[in-house]
C-alpha positions in Angstrom: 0.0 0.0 0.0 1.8 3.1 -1.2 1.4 6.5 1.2 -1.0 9.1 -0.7 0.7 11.8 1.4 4.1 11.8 0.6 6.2 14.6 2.8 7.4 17.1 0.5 10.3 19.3 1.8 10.0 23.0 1.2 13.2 24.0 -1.0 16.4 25.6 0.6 15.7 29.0 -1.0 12.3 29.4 0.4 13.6 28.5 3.5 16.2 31.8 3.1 13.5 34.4 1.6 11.3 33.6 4.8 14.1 33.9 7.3 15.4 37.4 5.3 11.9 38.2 5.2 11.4 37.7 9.2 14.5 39.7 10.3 13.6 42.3 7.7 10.5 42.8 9.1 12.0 43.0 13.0 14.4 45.2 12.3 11.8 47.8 10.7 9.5 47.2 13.1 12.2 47.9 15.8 13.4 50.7 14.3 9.2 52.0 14.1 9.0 51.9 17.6 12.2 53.2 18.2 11.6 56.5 16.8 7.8 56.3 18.1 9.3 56.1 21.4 12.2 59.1 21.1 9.3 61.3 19.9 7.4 60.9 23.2 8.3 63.7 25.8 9.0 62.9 28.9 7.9 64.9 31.8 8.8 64.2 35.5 5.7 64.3 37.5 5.6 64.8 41.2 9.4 65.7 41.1 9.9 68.1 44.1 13.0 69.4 45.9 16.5 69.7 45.6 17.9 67.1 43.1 21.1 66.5 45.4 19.3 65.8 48.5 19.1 62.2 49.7 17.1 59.8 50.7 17.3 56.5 52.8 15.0 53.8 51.9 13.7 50.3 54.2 13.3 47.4 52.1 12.2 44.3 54.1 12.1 40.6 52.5 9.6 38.3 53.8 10.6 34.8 54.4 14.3 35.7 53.3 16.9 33.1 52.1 20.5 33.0 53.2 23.4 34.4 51.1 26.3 35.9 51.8 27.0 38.5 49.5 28.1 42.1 49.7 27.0 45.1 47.0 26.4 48.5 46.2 23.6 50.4 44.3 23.0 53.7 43.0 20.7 55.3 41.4 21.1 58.6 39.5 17.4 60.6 38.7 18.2 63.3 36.2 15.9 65.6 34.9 15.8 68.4 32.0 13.2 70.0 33.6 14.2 73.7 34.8 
């Protein structure tokens, strides 16, 4: 009994034109949303006081597993708003 569905395979070329295709279309569509995004203007909203003055901040971890590490962190909040 012979198979009536016989697996074709798609040809090497097709195979190339969809992948160039793909990454064609991710790079535009990056690059869209990119420039969408660098067109939006940012406004700081609640931002009051002295931007040197400092702050100290709690952070408490329920249920907290055991690792002894050492770090630091900064963070930096700039603004162009005079």
């Amino acid at each position: 009994m012979e198979n009536e569905n016989p697996k074709v395979d798609i040809p090497k070329s097709v195979v190339v034109i969809l992948v160039v295709l793909a990454v064609v279309v991710s790079v535009l569509g990056t690059w869209t949303v990119m420039n969408q995004v660098s067109t939006v203007p940012v406004q700081a909203s609640g931002a009051q006081g002295n931007p040197t003055q400092t702050a100290r901040v709690a952070l408490t971890v329920k249920n907290p597993v055991t690792v002894q590490t050492t770090g630091r962190i900064a963070f930096t909040y700039e603004s162009e708003v005079s």
